[in-house]
C-alpha positions in Angstrom: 141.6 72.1 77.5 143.8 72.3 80.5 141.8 71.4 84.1 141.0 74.3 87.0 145.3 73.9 87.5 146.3 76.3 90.8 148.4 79.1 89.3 151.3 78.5 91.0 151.0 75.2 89.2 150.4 76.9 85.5 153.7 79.3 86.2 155.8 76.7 87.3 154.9 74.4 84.0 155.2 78.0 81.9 158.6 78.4 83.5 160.0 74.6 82.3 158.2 74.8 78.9 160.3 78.6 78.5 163.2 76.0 79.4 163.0 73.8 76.6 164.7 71.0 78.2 162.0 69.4 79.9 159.8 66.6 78.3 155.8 66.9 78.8 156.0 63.5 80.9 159.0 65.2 83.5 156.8 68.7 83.7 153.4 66.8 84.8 155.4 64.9 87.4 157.3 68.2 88.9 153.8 70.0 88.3 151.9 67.3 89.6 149.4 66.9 87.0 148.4 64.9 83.9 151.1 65.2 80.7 147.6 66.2 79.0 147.2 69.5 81.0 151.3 70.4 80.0 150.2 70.0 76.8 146.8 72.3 76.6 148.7 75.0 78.6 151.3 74.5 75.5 149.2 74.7 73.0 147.5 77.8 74.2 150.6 79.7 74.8 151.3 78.9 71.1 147.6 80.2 69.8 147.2 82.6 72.7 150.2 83.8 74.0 148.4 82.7 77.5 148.5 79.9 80.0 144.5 80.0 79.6 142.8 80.2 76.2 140.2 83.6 75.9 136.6 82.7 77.6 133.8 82.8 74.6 130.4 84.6 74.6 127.9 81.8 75.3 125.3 81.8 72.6 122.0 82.7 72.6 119.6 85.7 73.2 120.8 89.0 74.7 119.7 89.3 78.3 116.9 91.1 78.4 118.0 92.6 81.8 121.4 94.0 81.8 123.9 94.4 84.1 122.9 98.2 85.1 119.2 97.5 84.6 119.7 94.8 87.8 121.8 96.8 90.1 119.2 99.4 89.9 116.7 96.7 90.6 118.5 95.5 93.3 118.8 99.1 94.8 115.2 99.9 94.4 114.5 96.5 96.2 116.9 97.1 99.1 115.3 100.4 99.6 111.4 98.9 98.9 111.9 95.3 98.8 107.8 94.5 98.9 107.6 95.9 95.4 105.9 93.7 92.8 107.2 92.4 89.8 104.4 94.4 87.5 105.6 97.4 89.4 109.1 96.0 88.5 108.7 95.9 85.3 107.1 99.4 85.3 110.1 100.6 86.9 112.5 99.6 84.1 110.3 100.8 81.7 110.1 104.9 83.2 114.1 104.0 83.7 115.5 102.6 80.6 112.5 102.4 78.0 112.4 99.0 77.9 109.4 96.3 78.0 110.4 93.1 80.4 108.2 90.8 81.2 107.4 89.9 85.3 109.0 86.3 84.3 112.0 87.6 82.9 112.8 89.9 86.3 111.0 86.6 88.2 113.9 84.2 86.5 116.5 86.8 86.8 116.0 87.5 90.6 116.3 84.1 91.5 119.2 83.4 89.2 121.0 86.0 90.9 120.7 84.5 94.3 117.3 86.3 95.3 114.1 85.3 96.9 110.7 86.4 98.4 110.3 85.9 102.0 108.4 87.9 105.1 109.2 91.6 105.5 110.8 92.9 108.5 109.6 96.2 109.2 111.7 98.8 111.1 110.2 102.4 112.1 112.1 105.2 110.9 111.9 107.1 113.4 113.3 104.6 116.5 116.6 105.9 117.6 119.7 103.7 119.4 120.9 106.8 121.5 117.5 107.6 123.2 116.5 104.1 124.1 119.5 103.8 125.8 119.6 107.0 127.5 115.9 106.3 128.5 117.0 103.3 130.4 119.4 104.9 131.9 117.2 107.5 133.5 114.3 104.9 134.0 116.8 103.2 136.5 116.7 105.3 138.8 112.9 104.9 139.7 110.6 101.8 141.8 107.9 100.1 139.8 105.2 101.8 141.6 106.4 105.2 140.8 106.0 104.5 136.6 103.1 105.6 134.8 102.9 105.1 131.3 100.9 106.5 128.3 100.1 104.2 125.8 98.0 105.5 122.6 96.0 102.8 120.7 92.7 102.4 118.7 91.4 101.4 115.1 92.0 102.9 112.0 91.7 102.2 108.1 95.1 102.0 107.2 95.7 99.7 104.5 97.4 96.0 104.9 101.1 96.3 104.5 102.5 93.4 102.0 104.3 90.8 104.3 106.7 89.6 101.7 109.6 91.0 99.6 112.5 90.4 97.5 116.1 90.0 98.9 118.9 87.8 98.5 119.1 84.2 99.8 119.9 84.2 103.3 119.3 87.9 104.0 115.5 88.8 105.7 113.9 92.2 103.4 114.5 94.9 105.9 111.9 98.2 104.7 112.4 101.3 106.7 108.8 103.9 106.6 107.0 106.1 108.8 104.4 104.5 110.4 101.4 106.5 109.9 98.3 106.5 111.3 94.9 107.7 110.0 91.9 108.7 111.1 90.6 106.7 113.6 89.2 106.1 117.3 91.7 106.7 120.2 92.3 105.2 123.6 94.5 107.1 125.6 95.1 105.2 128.7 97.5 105.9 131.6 99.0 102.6 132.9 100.3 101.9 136.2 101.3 98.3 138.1 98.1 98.2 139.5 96.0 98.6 136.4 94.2 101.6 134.5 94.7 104.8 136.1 92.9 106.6 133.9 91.9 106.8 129.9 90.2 109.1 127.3 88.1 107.3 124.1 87.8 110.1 121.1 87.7 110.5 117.2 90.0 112.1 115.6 94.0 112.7 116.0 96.1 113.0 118.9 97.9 116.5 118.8 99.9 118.5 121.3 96.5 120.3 122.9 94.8 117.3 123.2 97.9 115.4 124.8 98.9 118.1 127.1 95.4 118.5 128.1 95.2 114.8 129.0 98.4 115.3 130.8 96.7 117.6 133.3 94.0 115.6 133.9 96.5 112.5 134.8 98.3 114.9 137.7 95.3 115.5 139.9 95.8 111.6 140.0 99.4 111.2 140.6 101.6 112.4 144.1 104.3 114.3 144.0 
C-alpha cells in the first residue's frame, strides 16, 4: 500500500512507469519517495487500472443513524438545539419509522463533532434597523429630558433549558418569542432622578391599559 503520496507526485511516477524505461529505484529518486511506494502505485495500476486501490466497506453493523436521518437531526437542532435526546429519538421515529436508542444519537452527535453546552437565547422579535435608528433619534436629546417605561413583574412561565446541542466550537443559538403569562405588573416611568411614577396590577398589559398609563405620565412631564 502506497503512503498519503501528493498527487503531483503519483502522476509524475504514473507518467515514468507509462515510459517503461525507468527502473523502480530511478522513479523513487525523481519522485522523491521510497522504491516501495513506485511499486504499490504499480501494482495497483495493474489490478486497478488506478494510481490508488478502491476504499473497502469497513465491517461491522449498519449505522443505525444514516446519513439523511443526521442532517435532519442536525437541522432540527440548529433550529431547537435544547431538544433532548428522548425527544430525539421520538423525532426519528414520527420521521423515518425507526427505533434509536438516546445512546446511539448520544455517540453519533459527538462523533460527528457535536456537543452540549449553554444556550444563547435571541428574541425574535429584536430588529438591527430600529435599534440603530433609535439611537440616532435618541441623540438628539439631554439626559434629563429621557423618560423611560420599563414593564416588569412575576409570572409562572416555565424554566427554559440552559443547554443544547451544537457543534464543537459553535455556542446553540435558539430564536423564540418571549412570552409572558399571567402575572403581576410594575409599570414604572424612569427618569435620572429616580421613579417618576409606577402602576402595580394583575393581569396583562394591552394598548388601553398602556395608553391610559401614558396620560397619567403627562400631567407629570413639561413640554
Amino acid at each position: 500500500m502506497a503512503p498519503n503520496l501528493a498527487l503531483a507526485q503519483r502522476e509524475q511516477i504514473h507518467a515514468m512507469l507509462q515510459a517503461g524505461h525507468f527502473t523502480g529505484d530511478q522513479i523513487a529518486k525523481v519522485a522523491g519517495c521510497s522504491s516501495q511506494s513506485v511499486s504499490a502505485i504499480r501494482s495497483n495500476i495493474r489490478a486497478f487500472g488506478s494510481l490508488r486501490a478502491p476504499f473497502t466497506t469497513a465491517p461491522g453493523r449498519p449505522r443505525s443513524i444514516t446519513p439523511t436521518m443526521f442532517d435532519a437531526l442536525k437541522e432540527l437542532l440548529l433550529q431547537k438545539p435544547d431538544r433532548q435526546l428522548d425527544e430525539l429519538a421520538a423525532f426519528l421515529q414520527e420521521e423515518f419509522d425507526v427505533d434509536v436508542s438516546t445512546s446511539t444519537i448520544s455517540r453519533t452527535l459527538i462523533a460527528e463533532g457535536w456537543s452540549k453546552k449553554m444556550i444563547q437565547r435571541k428574541a425574535k422579535e429584536r430588529n438591527a434597523d430600529l435599534r440603530d435608528k433609535y439611537l440616532h433619534e435618541l441623540s438628539a436629546f439631554a439626559s434629563y429630558h429621557l423618560v423611560y417605561i420599563d414593564e416588569s413583574g412575576c409570572n409562572r412561565r416555565v424554566g427554559l433549558r440552559r443547554t443544547g446541542w451544537s457543534p464543537v466550537g459553535i455556542t446553540p443559538v435558539q430564536t423564540e418569542r418571549f412570552h409572558q403569562g399571567h402575572r403581576y405588573h410594575i409599570l414604572p416611568a424612569y427618569t435620572q432622578d429616580g421613579v417618576l411614577l409606577a402602576r402595580i396590577y394583575q393581569g396583562s398589559t394591552d394598548g388601553e391599559v398602556f395608553e391610559d398609563f401614558l396620560g397619567e405620565l403627562l400631567q407629570w412631564c413639561g413640554r
